[in-house]
C-alpha positions as CSV (number, residue, x, y, z in Angstrom):
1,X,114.1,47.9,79.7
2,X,113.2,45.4,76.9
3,X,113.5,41.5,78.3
4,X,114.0,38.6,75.2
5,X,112.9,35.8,76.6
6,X,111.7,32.0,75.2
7,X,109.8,31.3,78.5
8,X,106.1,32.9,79.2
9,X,106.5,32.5,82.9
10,X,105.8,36.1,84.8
11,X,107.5,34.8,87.8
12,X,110.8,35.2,86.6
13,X,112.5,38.9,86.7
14,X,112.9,40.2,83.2
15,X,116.4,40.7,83.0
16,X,118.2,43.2,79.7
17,X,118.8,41.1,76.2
18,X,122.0,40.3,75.6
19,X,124.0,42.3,72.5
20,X,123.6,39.5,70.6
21,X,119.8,38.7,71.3
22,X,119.4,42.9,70.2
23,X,121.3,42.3,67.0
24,X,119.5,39.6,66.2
25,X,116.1,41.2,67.1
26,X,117.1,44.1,65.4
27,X,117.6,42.1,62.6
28,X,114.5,40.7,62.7
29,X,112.8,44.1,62.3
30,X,114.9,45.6,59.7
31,X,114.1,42.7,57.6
32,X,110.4,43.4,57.5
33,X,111.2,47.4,56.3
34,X,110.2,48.1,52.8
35,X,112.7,49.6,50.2
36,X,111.4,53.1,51.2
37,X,111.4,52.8,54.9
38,X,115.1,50.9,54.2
39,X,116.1,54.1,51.9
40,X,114.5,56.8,55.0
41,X,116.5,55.6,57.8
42,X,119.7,54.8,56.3
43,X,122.6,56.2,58.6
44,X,124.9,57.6,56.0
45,X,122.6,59.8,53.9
46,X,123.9,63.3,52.8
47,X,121.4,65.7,51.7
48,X,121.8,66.9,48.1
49,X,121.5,70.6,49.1
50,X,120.2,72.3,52.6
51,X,119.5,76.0,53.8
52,X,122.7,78.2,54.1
53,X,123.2,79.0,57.9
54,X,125.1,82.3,59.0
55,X,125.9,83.0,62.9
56,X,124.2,86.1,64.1
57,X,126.9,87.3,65.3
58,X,128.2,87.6,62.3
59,X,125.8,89.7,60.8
60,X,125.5,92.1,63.5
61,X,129.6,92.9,63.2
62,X,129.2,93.2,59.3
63,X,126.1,95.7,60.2
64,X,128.2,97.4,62.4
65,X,131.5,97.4,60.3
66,X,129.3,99.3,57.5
67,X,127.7,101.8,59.6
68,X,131.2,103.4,60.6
């Protein structure tokens, strides 16, 4: 649990930030990213080319289909 809180005072139970107090402190943190940190965790990025994947089952039935 993260607590947002203007007062120092232990005494008081740390209670969850509002959705409002997160976007603003999330704010706060994005603002102090660099442009490459900003580029790196962008949600929306699409890679311009990644590894061909094939199921193994796949293979084995197109191993078997040849050996007939």
């Amino acid at each position: 649990m993260v607590a947002f809180s203007d007062h120092h005072d232990n005494s008081e139970q740390a209670q969850d930030p509002s959705p409002e107090e997160i976007r603003i402190r999330a704010r706060e943190v994005r603002d102090r990213w660099s442009e490459r940190t900003r580029k790196r965790r962008r949600a929306k990025q699409r890679p311009g080319w990644s590894v061909p994947t094939i199921q193994i089952g796949d293979v084995s039935a197109a191993i078997e289909h040849w050996n007939d």
